[in-house]
C-alpha positions as CSV (number, residue, x, y, z in Angstrom):
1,X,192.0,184.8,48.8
2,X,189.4,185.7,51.1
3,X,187.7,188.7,52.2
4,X,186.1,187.7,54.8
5,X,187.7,189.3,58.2
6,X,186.6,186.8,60.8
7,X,188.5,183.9,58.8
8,X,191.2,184.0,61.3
9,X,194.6,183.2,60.4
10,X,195.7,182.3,56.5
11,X,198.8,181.2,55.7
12,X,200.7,180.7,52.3
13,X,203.3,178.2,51.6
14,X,205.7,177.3,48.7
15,X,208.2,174.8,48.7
16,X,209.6,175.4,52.6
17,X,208.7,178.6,52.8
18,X,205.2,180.2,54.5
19,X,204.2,183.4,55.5
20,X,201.1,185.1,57.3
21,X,198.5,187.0,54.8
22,X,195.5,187.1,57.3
23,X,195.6,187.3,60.8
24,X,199.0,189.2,62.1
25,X,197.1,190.2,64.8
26,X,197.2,187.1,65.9
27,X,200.8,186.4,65.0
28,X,202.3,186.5,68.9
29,X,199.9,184.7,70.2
30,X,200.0,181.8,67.2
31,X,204.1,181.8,67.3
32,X,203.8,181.4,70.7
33,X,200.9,179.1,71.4
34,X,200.1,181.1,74.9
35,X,197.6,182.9,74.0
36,X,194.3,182.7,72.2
37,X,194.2,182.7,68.5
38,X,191.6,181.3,66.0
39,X,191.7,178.2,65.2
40,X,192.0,176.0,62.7
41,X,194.8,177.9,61.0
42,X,194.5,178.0,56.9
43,X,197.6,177.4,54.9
44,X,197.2,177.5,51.2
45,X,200.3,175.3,49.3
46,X,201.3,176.5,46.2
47,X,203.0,174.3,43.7
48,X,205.5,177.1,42.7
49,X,206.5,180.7,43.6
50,X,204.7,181.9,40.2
51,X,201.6,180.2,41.1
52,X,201.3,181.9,44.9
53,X,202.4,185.6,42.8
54,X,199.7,185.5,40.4
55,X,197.3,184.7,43.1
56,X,198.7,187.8,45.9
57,X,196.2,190.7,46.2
58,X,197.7,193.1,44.2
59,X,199.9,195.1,45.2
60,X,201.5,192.2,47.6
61,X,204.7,190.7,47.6
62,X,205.6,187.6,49.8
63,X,208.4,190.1,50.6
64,X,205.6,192.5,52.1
65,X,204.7,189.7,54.3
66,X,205.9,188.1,57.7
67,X,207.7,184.8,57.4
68,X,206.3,182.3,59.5
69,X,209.2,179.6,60.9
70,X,208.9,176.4,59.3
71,X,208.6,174.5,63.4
72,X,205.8,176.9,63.8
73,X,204.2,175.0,60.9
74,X,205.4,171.9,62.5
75,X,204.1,172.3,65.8
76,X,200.6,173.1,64.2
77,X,200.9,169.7,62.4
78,X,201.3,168.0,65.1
79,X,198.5,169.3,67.0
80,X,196.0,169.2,64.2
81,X,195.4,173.0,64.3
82,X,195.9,173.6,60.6
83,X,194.0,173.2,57.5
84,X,196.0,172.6,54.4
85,X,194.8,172.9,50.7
86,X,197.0,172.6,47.9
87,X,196.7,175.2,45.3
């Protein structure tokens, strides 16, 4: 992860699921796409739900953490507003 504050928005996905570690202050204004938020998004994939545990800060659970709907990730997709890397 990172630890740098002005990243902007990371996201964590595994298998169809994705949630918001960095940025939930942008969260309204990303779900909603009317206001401004950083961009590019980050999403990091992770190959399996162990994989994305043993890399959470500790202390954090994915059950800690907002769940971002999967059209959300569609939507930034489809306008090229998200950086994927596969972990």
């Amino acid at each position: 992860m990172t630890n740098d504050k002005e990243s902007g928005i990371l996201l964590l996905a595994c298998d169809d699921s994705y949630w918001i570690l960095e940025g939930e202050d942008y969260l309204s204004a990303m779900l909603s796409d009317e206001e401004y938020y950083p961009k590019p998004v980050r999403m990091i994939n992770y190959q399996s739900s162990y994989d994305l545990q043993i890399d959470l800060p500790e202390g954090i659970f994915t059950g800690n953490l907002w769940g971002i709907n999967p059209l959300i990730i569609e939507r930034l997709r489809r306008l090229k507003d998200i950086i994927e890397e596969q972990k």
